[in-house]
N, C-alpha and C positions, 0 to 999 in steps of 0.2 A: 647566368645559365651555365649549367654545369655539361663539359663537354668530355664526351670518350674516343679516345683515338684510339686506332687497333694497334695494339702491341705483340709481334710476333710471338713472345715470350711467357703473356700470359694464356692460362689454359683455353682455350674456344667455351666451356663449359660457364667459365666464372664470368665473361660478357653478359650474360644475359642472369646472371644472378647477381650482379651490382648493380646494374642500372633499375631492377624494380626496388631496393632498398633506398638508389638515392634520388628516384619518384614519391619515395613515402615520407624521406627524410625532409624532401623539397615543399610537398604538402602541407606536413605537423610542424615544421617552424620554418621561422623565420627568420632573415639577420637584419639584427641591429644597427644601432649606427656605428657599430666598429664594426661592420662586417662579418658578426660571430653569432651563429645560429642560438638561438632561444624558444621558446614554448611559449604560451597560450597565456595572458595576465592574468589577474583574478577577476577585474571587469569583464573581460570578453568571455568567462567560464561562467560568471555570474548570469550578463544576458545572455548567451546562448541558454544558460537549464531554465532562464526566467520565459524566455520565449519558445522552447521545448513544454513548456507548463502549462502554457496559454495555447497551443496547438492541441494539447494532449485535452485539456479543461472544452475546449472547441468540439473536439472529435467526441468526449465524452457526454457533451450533453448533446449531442444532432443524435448519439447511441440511444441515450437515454427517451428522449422526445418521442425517436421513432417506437422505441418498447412501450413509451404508454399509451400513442396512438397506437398501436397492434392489441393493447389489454381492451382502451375501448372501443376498436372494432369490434373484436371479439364477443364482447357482454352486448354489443348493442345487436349482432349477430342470431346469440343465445338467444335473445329474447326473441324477435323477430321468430324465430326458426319456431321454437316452444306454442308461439298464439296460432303458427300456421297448421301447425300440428293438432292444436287444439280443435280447430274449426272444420278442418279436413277430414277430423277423425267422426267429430258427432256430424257432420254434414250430411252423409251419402242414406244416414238412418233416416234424417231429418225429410231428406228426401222422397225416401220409399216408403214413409206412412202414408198406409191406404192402397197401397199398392196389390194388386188381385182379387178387388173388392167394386163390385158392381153399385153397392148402397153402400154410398159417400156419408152417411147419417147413422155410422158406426160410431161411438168415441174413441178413437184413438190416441187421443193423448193426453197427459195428466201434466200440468202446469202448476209445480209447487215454489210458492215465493217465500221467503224468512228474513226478520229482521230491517221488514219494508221502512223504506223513507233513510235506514242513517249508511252509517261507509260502510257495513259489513253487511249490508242487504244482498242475496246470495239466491239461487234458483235449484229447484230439482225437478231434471223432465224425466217424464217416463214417456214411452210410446211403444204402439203393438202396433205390428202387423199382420197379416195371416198369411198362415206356414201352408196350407195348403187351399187353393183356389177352390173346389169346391165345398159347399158347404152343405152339412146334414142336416137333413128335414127331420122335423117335429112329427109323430104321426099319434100322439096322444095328448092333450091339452092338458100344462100345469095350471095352476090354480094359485092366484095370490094367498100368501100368507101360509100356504101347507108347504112343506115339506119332504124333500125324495134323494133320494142315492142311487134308482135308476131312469134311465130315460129311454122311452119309445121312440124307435127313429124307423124312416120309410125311404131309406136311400141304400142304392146297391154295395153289394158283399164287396166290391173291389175299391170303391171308394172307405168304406170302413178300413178296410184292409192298409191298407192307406195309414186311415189316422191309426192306427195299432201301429204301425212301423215308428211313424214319427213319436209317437208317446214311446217307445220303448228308445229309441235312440235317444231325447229326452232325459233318462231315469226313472222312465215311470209312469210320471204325472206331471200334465201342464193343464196350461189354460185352455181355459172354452168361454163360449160370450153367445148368450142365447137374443133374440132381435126379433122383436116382433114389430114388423114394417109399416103395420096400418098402426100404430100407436108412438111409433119412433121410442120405443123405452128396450131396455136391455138389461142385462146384468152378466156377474164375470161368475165361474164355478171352476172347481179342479175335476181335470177328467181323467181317472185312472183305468180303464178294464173297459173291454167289449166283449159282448156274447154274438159272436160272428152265424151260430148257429139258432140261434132261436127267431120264433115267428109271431109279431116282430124282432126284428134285430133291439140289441139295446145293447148301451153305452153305460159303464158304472161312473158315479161322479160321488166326491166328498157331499156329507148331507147340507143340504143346502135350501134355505127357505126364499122363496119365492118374495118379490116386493110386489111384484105384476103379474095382471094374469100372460099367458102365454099359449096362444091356441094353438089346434093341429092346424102344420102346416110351417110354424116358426122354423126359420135360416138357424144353426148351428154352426158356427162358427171355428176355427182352432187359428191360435193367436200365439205367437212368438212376443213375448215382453222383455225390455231393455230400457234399463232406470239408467241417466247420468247423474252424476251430484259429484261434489270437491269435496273430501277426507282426509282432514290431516295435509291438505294444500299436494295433494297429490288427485287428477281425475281419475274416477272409476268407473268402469260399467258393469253391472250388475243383469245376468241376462236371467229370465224366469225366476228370480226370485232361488236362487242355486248360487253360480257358477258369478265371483265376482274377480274384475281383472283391471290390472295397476297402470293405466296408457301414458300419462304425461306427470312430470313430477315439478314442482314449483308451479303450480296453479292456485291463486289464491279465492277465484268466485268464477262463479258462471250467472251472468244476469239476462235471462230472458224474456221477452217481449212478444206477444202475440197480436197479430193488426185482424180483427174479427170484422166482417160486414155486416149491418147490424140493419134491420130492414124495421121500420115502425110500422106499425099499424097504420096508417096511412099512408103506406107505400113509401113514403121517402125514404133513400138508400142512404147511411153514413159507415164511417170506419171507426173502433171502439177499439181502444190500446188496452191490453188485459192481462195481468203479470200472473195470474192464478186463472187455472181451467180445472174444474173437479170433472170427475169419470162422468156425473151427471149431477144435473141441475145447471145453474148461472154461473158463466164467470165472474173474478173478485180483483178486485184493487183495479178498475179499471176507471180509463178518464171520465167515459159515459157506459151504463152498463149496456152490453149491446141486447137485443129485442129477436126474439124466434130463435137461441142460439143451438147449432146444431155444429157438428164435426166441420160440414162439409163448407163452413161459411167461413174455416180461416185465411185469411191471404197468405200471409205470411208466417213467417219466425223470424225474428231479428236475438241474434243469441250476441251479446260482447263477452269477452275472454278476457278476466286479468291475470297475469304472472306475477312473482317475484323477481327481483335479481337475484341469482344465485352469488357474484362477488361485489356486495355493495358494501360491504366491510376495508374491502381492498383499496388502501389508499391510491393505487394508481389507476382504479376503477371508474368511469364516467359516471357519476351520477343523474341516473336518468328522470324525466318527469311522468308524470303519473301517465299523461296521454300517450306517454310510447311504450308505456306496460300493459294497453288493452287494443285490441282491436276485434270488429265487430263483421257479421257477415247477414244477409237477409236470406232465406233456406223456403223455399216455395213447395209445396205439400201436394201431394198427387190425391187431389176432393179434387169437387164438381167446380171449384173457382179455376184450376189449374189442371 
């Protein structure tokens, strides 16, 4: 042990600047067996960087580990976040078909399947609702099979008034869907122009040939239309046949399911699974074809959602399985079942 006596003689300054030099000197070597300070061998320089390397190799892979646990939280994340988004966004529409519609035996929804049975089997839903609650009376009878571009109507100037607003907001021209109740049969036409002052009133529509007859007295209809379908693995929605817009990206299919009640002719009730619903006539690709089908007889919608991985390239990326790239929701319809 190395010992300091006070020495009158030297400076008070230099005590305290000798003693941290020969604390460091004391530290960095060592004496020999002749009592004569030395340095570090090349053994003890060797293990020390050998075990400095092994701490350093330690610390670097718990770094590492934890970065690629973070890369695949992340994608399992994206995805998750992507199918909720998916199903959130076509829900609320899915919902309010039917919605301000007294006769549930409207067609509202148009169920198109593609590429049935293999992996890239894909769906396109279309669905209307109506833009404005009341609807315009017939007050002149069309005639199957002729043809018109105007139409007699027997409903008040402020309800017209009405649909002239919403066709101009629009651009113009929308839809219209004529329903004659005691026949349950309809059809779709474009409604551009009203004559607010003539006796009767009347409504201008693109020329349009009639499949049914349609007496005085037929509902009128005005219908907001909104197609989904996946484009280039990006969702779209598509509103009247206009105005299309880009919602969710890395989508690869949308597979849609309809659970139809299906009544036979003797009364017995079943459920008919139906991947195609046309504007009118029978549903198609179904397990059993259902019997009386009308709007108002769908239970449900079951729509499943697949995505992409956006970094499955990425060697540090989780490779995910197929069942954690879809997920599925069941969407209840505001008809006469609901």
């Amino acid at each position: 042990m190395i010992k300091i006596q006070d020495n009158p003689q030297v400076p008070q300054a230099n005590k305290f600047t000798i003693l941290p030099k020969l604390l460091l000197l004391g530290l960095s070597n060592k004496k020999d067996d002749n009592n004569s300070f030395s340095g570090f061998s090349l053994i003890e320089v060797i293990a020390s960087t050998v075990m400095g390397m092994i701490l350093l190799g330690f610390a670097l892979g718990g770094f590492n580990s934890m970065r690629q646990s973070f890369v695949q939280d992340e994608g399992v994340a994206d995805v998750n976040q992507r199918l909720k988004t998916v199903l959130a966004t076509i829900g609320p529409d899915m919902q309010q078909i039917g919605q301000g519609l007294t006769d549930t035996s409207i067609p509202l929804v148009k169920l198109e399947v593609f590429n049935v049975g293999t992996a890239n089997e894909t769906s396109i839903i279309t669905t209307r609702k109506v833009s404005i609650p009341t609807p315009l009376n017939l007050s002149e009878a069309l005639i199957k099979n002729q043809s018109n571009t105007t139409l007699k109507i027997s409903t008040d100037t402020s309800i017209l008034e009405q649909w002239k607003n919403k066709r101009i907001a629009d651009g113009g021209t929308v839809q219209g869907y004529i329903h004659n109740s005691a026949t349950n049969t309809g059809q779709f036409f474009d409604y551009k122009g009203e004559n607010l002052t003539a006796d009767p009133r009347t409504i201008t529509i693109s020329s349009t040939t009639w499949t049914e007859n349609y007496p005085s007295g037929s509902s009128i209809y005005l219908m907001d239309k909104r197609k989904y379908e996946v484009k280039d693995n990006i969702l779209t929605l598509t509103v009247n046949d206009k105005d299309t817009f880009k919602l969710v990206e890395y989508v690869e299919k949308l597979n849609i399911e309809a659970t139809i009640k299906s009544i036979a002719n003797n009364g017995t009730i079943s459920d008919s699974k139906c991947k195609g619903i046309p504007e009118s006539g029978t549903p198609t690709n179904c397990d059993t074809t259902p019997n009386n089908y009308k709007f108002e007889n769908i239970k449900y919608l079951d729509i499943k959602a697949t995505v992409k991985q956006k970094n499955k390239d990425n060697p540090s990326a989780k490779k995910l399985r197929s069942e954690d790239l879809t997920m599925s929701q069941k969407f209840f319809i505001r008809n006469t079942l609901n």
